[in-house]
PDB file with one MODEL, atoms N, CA, C and O in Angstrom:
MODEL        1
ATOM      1  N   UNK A   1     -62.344 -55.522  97.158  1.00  0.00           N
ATOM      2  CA  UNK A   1     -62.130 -55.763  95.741  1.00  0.00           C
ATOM      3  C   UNK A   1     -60.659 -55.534  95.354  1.00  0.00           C
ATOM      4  O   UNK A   1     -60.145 -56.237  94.484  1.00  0.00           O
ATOM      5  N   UNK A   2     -59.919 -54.492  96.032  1.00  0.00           N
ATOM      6  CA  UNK A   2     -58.839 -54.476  95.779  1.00  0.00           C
ATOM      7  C   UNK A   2     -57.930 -55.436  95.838  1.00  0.00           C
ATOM      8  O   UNK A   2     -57.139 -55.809  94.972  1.00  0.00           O
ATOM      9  N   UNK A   3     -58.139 -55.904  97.196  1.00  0.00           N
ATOM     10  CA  UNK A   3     -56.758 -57.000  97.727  1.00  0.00           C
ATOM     11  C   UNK A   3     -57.567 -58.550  96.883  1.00  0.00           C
ATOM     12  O   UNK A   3     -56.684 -59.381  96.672  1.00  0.00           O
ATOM     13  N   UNK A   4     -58.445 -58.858  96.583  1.00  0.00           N
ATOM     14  CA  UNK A   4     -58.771 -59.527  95.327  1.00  0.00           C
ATOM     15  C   UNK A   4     -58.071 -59.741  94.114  1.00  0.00           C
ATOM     16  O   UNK A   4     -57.518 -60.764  93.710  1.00  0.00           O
ATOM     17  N   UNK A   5     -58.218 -58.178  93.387  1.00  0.00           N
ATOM     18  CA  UNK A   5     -57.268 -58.212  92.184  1.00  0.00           C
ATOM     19  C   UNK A   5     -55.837 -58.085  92.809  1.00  0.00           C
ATOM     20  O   UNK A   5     -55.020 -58.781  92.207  1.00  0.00           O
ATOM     21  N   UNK A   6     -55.214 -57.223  94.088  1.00  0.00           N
ATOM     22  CA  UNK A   6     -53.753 -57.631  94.239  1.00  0.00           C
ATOM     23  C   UNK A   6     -53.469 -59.533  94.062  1.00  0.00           C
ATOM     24  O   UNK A   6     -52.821 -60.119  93.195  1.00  0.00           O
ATOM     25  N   UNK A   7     -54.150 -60.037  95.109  1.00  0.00           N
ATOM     26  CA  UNK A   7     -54.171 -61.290  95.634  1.00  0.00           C
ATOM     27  C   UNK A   7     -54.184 -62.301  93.782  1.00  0.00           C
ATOM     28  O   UNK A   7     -53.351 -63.187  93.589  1.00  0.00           O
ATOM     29  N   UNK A   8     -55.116 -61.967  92.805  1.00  0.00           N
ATOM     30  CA  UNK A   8     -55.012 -62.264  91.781  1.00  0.00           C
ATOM     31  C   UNK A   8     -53.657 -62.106  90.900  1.00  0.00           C
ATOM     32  O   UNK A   8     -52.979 -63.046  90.484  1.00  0.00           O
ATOM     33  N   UNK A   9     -53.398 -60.712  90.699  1.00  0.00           N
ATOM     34  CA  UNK A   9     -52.268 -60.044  89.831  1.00  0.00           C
ATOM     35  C   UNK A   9     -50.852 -61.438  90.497  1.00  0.00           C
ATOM     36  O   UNK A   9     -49.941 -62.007  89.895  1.00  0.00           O
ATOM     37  N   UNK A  10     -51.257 -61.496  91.746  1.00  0.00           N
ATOM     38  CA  UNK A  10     -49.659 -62.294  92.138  1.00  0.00           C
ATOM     39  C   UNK A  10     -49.671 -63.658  92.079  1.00  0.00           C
ATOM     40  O   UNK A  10     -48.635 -64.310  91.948  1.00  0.00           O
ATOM     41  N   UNK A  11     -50.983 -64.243  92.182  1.00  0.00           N
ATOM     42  CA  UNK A  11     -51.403 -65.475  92.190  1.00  0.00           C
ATOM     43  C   UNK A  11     -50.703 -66.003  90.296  1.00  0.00           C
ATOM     44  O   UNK A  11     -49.872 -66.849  89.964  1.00  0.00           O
ATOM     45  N   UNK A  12     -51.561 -64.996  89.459  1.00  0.00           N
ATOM     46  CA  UNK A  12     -51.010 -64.591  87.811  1.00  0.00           C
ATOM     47  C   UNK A  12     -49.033 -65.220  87.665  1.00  0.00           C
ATOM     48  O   UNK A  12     -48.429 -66.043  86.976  1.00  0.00           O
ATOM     49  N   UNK A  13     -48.786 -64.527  88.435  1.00  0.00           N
ATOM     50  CA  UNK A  13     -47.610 -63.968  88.389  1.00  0.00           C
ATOM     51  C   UNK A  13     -46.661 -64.807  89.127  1.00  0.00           C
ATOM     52  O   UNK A  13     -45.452 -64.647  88.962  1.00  0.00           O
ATOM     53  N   UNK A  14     -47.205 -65.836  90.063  1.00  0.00           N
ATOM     54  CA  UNK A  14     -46.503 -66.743  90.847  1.00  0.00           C
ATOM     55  C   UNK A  14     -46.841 -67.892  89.748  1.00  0.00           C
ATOM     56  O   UNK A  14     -45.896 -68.356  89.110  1.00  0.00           O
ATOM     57  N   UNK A  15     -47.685 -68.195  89.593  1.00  0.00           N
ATOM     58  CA  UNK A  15     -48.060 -69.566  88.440  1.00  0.00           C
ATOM     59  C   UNK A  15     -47.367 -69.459  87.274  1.00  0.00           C
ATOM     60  O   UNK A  15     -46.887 -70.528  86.897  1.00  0.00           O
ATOM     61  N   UNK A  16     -47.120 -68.334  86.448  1.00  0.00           N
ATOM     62  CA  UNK A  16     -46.126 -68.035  84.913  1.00  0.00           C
ATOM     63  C   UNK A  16     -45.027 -68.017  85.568  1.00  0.00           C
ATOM     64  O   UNK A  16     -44.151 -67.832  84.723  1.00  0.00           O
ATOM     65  N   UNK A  17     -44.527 -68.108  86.655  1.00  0.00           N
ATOM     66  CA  UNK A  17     -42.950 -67.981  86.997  1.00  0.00           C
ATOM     67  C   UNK A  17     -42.751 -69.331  87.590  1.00  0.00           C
ATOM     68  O   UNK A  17     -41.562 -69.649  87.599  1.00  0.00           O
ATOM     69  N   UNK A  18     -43.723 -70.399  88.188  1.00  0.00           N
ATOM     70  CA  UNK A  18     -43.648 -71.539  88.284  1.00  0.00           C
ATOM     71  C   UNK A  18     -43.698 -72.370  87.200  1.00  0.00           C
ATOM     72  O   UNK A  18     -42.900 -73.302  87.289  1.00  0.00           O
ATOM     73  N   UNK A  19     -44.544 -72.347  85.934  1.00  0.00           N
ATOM     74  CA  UNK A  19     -44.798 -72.964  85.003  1.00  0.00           C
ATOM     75  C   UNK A  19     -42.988 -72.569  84.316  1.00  0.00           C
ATOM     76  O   UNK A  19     -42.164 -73.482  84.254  1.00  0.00           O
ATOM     77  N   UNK A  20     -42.659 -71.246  83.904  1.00  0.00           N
ATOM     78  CA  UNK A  20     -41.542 -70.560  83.220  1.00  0.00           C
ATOM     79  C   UNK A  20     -40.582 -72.073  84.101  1.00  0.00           C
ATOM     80  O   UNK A  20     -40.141 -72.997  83.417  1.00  0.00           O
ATOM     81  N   UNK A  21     -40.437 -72.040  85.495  1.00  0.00           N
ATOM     82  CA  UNK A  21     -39.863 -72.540  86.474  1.00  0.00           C
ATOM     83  C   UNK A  21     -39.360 -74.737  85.557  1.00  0.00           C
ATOM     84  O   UNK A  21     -38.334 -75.364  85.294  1.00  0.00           O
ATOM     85  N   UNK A  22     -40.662 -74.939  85.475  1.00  0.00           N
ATOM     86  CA  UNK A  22     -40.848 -76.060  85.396  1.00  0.00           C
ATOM     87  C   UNK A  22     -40.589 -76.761  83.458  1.00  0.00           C
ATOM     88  O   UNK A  22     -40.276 -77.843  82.961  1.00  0.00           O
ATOM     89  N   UNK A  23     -40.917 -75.495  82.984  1.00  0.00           N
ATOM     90  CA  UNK A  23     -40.189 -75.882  81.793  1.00  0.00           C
ATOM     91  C   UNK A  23     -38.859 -76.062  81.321  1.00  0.00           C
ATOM     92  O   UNK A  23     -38.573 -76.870  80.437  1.00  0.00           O
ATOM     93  N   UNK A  24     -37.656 -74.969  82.171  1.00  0.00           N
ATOM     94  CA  UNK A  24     -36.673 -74.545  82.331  1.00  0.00           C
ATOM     95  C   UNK A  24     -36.215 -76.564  82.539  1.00  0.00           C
ATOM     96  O   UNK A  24     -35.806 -77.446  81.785  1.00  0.00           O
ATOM     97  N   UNK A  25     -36.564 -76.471  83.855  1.00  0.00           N
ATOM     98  CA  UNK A  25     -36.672 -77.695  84.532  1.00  0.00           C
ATOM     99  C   UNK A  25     -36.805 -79.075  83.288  1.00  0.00           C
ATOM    100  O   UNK A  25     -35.918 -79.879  83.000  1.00  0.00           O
ATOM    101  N   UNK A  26     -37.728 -79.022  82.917  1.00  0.00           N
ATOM    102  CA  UNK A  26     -38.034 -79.862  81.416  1.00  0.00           C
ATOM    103  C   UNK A  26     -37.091 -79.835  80.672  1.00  0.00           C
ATOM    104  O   UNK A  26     -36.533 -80.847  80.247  1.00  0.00           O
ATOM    105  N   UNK A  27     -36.640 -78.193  80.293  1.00  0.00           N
ATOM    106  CA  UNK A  27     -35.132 -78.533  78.885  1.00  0.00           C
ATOM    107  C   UNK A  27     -34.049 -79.289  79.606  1.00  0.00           C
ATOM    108  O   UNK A  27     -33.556 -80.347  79.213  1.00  0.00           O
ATOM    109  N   UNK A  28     -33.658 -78.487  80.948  1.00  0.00           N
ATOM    110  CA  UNK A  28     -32.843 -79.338  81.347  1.00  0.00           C
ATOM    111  C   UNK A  28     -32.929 -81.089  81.532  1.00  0.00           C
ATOM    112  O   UNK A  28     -32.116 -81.305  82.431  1.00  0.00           O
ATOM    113  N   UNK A  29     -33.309 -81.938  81.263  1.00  0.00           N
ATOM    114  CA  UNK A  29     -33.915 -83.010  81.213  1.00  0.00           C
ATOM    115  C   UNK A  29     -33.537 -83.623  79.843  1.00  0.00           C
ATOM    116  O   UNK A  29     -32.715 -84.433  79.413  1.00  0.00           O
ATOM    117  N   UNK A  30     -34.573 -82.814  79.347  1.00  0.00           N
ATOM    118  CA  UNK A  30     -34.103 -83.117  78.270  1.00  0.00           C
ATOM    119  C   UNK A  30     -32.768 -83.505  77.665  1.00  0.00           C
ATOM    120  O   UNK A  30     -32.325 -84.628  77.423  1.00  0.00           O
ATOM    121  N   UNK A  31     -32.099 -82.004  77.433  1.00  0.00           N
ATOM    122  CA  UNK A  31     -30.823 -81.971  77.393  1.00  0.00           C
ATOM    123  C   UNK A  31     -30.033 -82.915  78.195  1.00  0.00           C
ATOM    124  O   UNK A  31     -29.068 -83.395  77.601  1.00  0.00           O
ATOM    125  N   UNK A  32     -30.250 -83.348  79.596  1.00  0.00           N
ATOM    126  CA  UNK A  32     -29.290 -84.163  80.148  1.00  0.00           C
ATOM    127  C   UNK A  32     -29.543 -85.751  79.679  1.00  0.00           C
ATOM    128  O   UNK A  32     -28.807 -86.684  80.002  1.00  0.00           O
ATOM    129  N   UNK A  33     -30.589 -85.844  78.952  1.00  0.00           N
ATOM    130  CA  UNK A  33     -30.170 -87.169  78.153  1.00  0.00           C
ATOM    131  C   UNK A  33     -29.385 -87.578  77.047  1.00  0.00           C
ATOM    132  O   UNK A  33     -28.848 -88.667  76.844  1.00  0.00           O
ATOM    133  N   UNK A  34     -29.400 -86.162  76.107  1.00  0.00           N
ATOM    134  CA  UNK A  34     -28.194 -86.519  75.580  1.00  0.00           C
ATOM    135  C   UNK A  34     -26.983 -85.797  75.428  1.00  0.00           C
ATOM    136  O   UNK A  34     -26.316 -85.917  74.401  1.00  0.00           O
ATOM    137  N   UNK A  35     -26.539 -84.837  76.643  1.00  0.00           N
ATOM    138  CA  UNK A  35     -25.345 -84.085  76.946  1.00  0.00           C
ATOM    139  C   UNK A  35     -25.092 -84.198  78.366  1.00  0.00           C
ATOM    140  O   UNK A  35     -25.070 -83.129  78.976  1.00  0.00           O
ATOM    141  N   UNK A  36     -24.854 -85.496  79.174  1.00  0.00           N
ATOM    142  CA  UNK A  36     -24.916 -85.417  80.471  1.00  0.00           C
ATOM    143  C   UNK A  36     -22.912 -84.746  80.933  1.00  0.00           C
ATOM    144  O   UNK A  36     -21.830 -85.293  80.723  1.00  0.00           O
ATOM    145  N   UNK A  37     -23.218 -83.580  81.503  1.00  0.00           N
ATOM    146  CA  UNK A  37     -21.702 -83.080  81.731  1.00  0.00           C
ATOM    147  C   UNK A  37     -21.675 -81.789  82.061  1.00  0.00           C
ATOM    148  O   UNK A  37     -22.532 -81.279  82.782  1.00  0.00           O
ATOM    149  N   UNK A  38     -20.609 -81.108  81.518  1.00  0.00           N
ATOM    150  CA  UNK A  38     -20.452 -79.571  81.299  1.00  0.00           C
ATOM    151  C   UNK A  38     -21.371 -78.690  81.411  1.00  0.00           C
ATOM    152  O   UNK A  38     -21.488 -77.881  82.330  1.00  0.00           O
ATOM    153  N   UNK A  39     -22.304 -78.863  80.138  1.00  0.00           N
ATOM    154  CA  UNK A  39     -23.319 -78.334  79.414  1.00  0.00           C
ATOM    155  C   UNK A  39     -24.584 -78.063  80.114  1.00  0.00           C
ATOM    156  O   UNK A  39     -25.429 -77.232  79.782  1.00  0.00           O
ATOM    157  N   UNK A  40     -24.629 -79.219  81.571  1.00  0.00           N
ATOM    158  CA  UNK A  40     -25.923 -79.858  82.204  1.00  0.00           C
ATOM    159  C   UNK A  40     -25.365 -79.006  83.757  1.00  0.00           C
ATOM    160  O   UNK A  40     -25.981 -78.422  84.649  1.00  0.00           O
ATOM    161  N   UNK A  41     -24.535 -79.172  83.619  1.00  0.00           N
ATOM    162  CA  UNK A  41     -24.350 -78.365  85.396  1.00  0.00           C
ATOM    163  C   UNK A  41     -24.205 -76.747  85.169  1.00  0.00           C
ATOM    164  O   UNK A  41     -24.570 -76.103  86.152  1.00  0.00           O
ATOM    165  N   UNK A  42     -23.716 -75.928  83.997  1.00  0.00           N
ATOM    166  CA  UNK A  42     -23.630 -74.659  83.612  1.00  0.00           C
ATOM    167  C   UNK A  42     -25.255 -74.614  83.483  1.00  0.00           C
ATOM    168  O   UNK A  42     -25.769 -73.737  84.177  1.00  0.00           O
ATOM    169  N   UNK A  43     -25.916 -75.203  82.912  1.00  0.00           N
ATOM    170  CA  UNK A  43     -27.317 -74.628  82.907  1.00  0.00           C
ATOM    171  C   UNK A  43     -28.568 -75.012  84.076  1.00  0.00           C
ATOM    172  O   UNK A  43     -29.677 -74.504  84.240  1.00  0.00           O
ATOM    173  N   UNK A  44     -27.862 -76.138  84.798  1.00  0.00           N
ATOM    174  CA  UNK A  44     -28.310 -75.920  86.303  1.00  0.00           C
ATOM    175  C   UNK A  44     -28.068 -74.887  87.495  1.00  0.00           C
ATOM    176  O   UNK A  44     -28.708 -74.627  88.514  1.00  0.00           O
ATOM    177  N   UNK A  45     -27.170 -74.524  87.081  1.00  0.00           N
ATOM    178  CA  UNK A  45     -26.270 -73.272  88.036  1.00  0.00           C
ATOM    179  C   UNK A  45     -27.147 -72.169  87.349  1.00  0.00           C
ATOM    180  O   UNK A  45     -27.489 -71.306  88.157  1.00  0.00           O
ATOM    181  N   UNK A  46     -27.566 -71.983  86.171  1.00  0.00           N
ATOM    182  CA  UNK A  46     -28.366 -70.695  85.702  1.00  0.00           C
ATOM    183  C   UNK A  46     -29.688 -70.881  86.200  1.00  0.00           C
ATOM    184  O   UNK A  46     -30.255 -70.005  86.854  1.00  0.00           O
ATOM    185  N   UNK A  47     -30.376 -72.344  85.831  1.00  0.00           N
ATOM    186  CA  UNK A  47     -31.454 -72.888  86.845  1.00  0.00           C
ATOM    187  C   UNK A  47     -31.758 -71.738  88.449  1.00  0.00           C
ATOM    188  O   UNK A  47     -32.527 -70.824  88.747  1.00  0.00           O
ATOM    189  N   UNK A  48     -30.722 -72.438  89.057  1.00  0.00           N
ATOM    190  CA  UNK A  48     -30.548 -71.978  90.795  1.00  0.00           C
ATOM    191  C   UNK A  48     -30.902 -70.755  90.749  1.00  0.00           C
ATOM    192  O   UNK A  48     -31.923 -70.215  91.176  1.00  0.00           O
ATOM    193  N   UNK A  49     -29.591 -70.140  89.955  1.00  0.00           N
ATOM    194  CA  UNK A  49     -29.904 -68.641  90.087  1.00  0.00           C
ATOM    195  C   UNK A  49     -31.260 -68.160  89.824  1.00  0.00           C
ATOM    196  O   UNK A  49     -31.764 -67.405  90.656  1.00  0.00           O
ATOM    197  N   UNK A  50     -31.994 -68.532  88.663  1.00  0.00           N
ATOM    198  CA  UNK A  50     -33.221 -67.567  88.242  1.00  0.00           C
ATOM    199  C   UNK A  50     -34.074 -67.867  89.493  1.00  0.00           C
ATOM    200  O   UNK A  50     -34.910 -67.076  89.931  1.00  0.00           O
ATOM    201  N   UNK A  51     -33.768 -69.196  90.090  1.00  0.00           N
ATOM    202  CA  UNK A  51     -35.210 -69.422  90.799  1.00  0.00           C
ATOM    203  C   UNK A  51     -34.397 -68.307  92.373  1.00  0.00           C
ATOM    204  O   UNK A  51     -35.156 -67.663  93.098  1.00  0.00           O
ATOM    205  N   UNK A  52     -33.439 -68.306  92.518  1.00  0.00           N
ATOM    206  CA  UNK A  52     -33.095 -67.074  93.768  1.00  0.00           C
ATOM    207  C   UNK A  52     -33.663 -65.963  93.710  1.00  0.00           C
ATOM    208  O   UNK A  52     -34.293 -65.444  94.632  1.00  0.00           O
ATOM    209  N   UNK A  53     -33.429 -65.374  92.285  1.00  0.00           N
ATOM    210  CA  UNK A  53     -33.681 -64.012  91.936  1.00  0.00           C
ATOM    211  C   UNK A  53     -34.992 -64.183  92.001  1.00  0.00           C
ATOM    212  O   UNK A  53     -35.516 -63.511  92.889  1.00  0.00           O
ATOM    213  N   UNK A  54     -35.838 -64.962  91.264  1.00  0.00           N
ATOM    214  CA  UNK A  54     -37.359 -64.944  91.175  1.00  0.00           C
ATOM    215  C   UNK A  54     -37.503 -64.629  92.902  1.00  0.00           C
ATOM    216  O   UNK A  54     -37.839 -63.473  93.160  1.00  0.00           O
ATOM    217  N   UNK A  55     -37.312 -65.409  93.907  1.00  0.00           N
ATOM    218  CA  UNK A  55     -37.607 -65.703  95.084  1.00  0.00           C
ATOM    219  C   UNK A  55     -37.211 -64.081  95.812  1.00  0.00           C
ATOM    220  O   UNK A  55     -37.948 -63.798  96.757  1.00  0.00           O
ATOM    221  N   UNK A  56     -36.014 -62.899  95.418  1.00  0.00           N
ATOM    222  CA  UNK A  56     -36.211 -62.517  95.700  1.00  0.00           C
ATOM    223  C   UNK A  56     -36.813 -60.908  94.994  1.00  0.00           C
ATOM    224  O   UNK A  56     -36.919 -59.834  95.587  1.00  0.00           O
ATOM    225  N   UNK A  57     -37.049 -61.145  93.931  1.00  0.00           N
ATOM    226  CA  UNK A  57     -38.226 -60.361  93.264  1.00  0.00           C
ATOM    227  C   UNK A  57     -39.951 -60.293  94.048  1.00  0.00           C
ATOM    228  O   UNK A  57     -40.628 -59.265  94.078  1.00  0.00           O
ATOM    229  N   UNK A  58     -40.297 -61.374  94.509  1.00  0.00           N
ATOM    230  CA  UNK A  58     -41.043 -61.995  95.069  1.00  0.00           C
ATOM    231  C   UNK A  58     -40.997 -61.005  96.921  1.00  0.00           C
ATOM    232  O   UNK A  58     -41.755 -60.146  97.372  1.00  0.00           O
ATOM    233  N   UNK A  59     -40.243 -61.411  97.284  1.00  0.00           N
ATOM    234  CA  UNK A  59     -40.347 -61.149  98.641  1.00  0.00           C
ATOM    235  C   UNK A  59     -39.599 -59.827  99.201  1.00  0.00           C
ATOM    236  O   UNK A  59     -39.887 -59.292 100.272  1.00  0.00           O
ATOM    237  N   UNK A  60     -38.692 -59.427  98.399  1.00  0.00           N
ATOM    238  CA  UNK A  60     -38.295 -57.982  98.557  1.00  0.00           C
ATOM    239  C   UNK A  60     -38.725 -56.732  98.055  1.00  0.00           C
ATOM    240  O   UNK A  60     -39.068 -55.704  98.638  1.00  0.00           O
ATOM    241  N   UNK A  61     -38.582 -57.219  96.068  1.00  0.00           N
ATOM    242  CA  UNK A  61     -39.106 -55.721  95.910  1.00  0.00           C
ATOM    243  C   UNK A  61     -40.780 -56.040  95.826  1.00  0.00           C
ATOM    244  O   UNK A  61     -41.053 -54.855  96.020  1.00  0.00           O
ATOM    245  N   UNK A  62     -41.674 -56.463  95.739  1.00  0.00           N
ATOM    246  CA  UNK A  62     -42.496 -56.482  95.656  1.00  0.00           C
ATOM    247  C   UNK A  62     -43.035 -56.073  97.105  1.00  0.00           C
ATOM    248  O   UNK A  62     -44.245 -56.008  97.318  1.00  0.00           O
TER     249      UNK A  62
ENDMDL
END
């Protein structure tokens, strides 16, 4: 029962950081239709990063 709810709690927790992931993903889109430039590669570069850090939130400290 335990490794159930672990196996759950991360399953939780991998899907809101994929969805978080994919919206991020969405503004940027957005935005690059009508600011394609500057504006679109500074917030892709913040993109990269969160999804690193997520990745190693994920596999280190956890």
């Amino acid at each position: 029962m335990k490794k159930f709810i672990f196996f759950f709690k991360n399953y939780c927790y991998i899907s809101g950081s994929m969805l978080l992931f994919s919206l991020i993903d969405l503004l940027l889109w957005i935005i690059s239709l009508y600011c394609v430039g500057l504006v679109f590669w500074i917030l892709f570069a913040l993109q990269c990063v969160y999804f690193v850090w997520w990745l190693w939130k994920i596999f280190f400290i956890s």
